[in-house]
N, C-alpha and C positions, 0 to 999 in steps of 0.2 A: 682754673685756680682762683679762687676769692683772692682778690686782688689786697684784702688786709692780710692774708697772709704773705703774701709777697714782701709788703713791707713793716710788720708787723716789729723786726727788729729797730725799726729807726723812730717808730713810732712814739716812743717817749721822749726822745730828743725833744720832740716841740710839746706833749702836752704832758710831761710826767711833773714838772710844777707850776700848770694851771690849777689856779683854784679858785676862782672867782665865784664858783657858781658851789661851794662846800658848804659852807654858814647856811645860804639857802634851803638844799636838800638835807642838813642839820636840824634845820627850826620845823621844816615837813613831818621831819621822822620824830621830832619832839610832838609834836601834835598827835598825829596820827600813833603811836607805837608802833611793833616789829609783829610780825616778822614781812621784812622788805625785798622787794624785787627792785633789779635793775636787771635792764632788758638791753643789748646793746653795751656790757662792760667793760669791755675790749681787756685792758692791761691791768683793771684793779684802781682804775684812778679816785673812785668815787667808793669803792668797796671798802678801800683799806680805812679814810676816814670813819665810816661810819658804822666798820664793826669794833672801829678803837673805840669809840664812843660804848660800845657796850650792847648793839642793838643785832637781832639776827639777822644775816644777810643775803640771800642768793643773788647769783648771776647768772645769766643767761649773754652767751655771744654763736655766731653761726662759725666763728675761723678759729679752727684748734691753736695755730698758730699766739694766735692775740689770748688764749685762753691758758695757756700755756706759760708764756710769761706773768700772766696776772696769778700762774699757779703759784710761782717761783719768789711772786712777790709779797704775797700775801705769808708764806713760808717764810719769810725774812723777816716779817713783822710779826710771828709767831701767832698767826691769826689762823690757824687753819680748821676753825669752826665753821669757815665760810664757806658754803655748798656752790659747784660751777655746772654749768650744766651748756653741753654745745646744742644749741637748737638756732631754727629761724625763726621771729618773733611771729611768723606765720602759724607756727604749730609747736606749740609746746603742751605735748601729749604727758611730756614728764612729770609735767605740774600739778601740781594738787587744785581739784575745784575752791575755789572761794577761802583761799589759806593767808593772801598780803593783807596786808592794810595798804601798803603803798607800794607803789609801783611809779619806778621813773627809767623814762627813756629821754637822755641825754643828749646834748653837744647833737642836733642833726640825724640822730638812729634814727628814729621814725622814717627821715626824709630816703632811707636806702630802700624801700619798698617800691616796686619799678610803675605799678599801677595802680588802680583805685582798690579794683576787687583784692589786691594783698592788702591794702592797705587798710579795709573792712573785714578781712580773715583776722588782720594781725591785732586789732580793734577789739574784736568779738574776741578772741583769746583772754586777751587782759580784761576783758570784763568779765571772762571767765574764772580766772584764777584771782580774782581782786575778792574782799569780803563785803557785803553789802554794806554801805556808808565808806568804802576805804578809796583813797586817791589815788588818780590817778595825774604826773605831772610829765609836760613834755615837752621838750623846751625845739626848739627848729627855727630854720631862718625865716628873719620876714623879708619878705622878696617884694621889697620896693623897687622903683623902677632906678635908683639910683645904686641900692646896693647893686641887683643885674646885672647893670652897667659897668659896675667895678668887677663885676667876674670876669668879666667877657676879656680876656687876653689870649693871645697865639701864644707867645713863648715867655715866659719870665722866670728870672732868678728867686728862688724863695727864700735862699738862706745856704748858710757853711756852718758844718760843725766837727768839731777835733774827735776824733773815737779813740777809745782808749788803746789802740794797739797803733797811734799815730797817724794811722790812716785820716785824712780829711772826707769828708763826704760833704756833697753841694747838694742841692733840691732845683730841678726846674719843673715847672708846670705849666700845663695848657688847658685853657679851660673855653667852654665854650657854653652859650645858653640858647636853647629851643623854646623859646615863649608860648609857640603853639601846644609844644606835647608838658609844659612847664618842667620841663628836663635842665641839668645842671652838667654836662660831661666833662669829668678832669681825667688827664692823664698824667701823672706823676712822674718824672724820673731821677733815680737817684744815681748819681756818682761817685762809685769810691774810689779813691785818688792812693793808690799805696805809696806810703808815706818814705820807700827806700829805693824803690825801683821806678815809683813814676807809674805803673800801670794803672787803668781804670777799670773798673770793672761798672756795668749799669744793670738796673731794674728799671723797668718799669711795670705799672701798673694805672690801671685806667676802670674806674667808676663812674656810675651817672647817678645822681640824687632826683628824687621827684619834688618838689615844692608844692606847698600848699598855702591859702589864703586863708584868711583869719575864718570869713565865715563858709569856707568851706568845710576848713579841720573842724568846727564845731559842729555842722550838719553831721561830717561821720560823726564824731563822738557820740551825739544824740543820736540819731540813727543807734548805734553801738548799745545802746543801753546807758549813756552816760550824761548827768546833768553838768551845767560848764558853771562852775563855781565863780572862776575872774581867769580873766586877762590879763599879762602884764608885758611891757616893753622891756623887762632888763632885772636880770638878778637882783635890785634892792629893789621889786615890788613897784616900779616904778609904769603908771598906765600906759598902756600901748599908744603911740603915735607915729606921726607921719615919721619920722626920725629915729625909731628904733630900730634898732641893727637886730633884736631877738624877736620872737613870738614866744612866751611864755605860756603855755595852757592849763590850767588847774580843771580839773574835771572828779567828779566822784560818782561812785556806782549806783545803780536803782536797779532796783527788781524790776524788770521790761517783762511779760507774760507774751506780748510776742518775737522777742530773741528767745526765751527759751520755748518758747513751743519750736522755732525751730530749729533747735540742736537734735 
């Protein structure tokens, strides 16, 4: 079982009022026009702004679950122009050839690809389905040797949150990093604390992220078909340094004549 859907229900607890990164993919989709991919949706967090804006929007997530909610949500906000589509960013056979202008994969998506070759399938896709001149942007961690370091924990507390039928739920996490395979492995678990009886009930769920380096993700993209437009260390556009906590990648499409000779 994809471990988002496991936890799919708790999942806006922590990032259903993040928005730091909206203005951004706002001023992208100002530029470039519609009609937009997100690849990696999960619950609608980034859909729902920028079909209120006015702009067409598809999604793309692999966990019915996480697709599901974002159905539910999007229907609340009376948006339901917006197309969902369950695939792995590996193969999205559904999609139209050369139909975005933009294409963003968000908050870490890219980094759930487990090795290089998905990670040049899933590459070769979106340059497939992007229009020639449209962007692509991708936001993932920069894995300095300090952020690593703060992954690296056995067991800790992540947080408590009240659910509406009383119940408390707490989050712990274990995370662990393999610098050799530049592997990321979390394992989640949630406990719900019934709010009358006292019983717990738990989930867990356990993922591994693959990490990339600044000039590696740019050899794929180039490889890929893709020229890399800039760099940036942080939602306000700000340059990549030893100190940023993001990698921000701007990249846009070229006509390669040897990626499509070999499709």
């Amino acid at each position: 079982m994809d471990a988002y859907d496991v936890i799919a229900e708790f999942y806006d607890l922590e990032f259903a009022d993040f928005d730091t990164d909206v203005d951004l993919y706002l001023a992208f989709a100002q530029r470039s026009g519609d009609p937009i991919l997100e690849v990696g949706c999960g619950t609608g967090r980034l859909l729902v702004p920028l079909a209120r804006a006015g702009y067409t929007v598809h999604g793309v997530d692999r966990s019915p679950a996480m697709l599901e909610r974002a159905r539910r949500r999007l229907e609340q906000e009376g948006l339901t122009q917006v197309r969902l589509y369950q695939a792995d960013m590996v193969d999205l056979h559904e999609l139209p050839d050369e139909f975005y202008r933009l294409v963003i994969v968000a908050l870490n998506g890219f980094l759930h690809l487990p090795e290089r070759e998905a990670q040049q399938r899933a590459l070769r896709e979106l340059h497939r389905v992007l229009r020639t001149g449209g962007l692509l942007v991708l936001d993932v961690l920069h894995p300095t040797p300090e952020q690593l370091r703060a992954l690296e924990q056995p067991l800790a507390w992540d947080g408590s949150w009240q659910l509406p039928d009383g119940s408390r739920l707490d989050r712990f996490a274990s995370r662990s990093v393999q610098p050799a395979e530049q592997t990321i492995t979390t394992t989640l678990f949630y406990d719900r604390t019934d709010g009358k009886t006292g019983a717990v009930e738990r989930r867990v769920a356990t993922y591994t992220l693959r990490y990339v380096h600044r000039f590696e993700l740019e050899l794929l993209l180039e490889t890929a078909g893709f020229d890399i437009e800039a760099v940036y260390g942080s939602y306000d556009l700000e340059p990549l340094s030893d100190e940023s906590p993001s990698l921000l990648v701007v990249a846009q499409r070229r006509v390669d004549s040897a990626i499509l000779a070999r499709r």
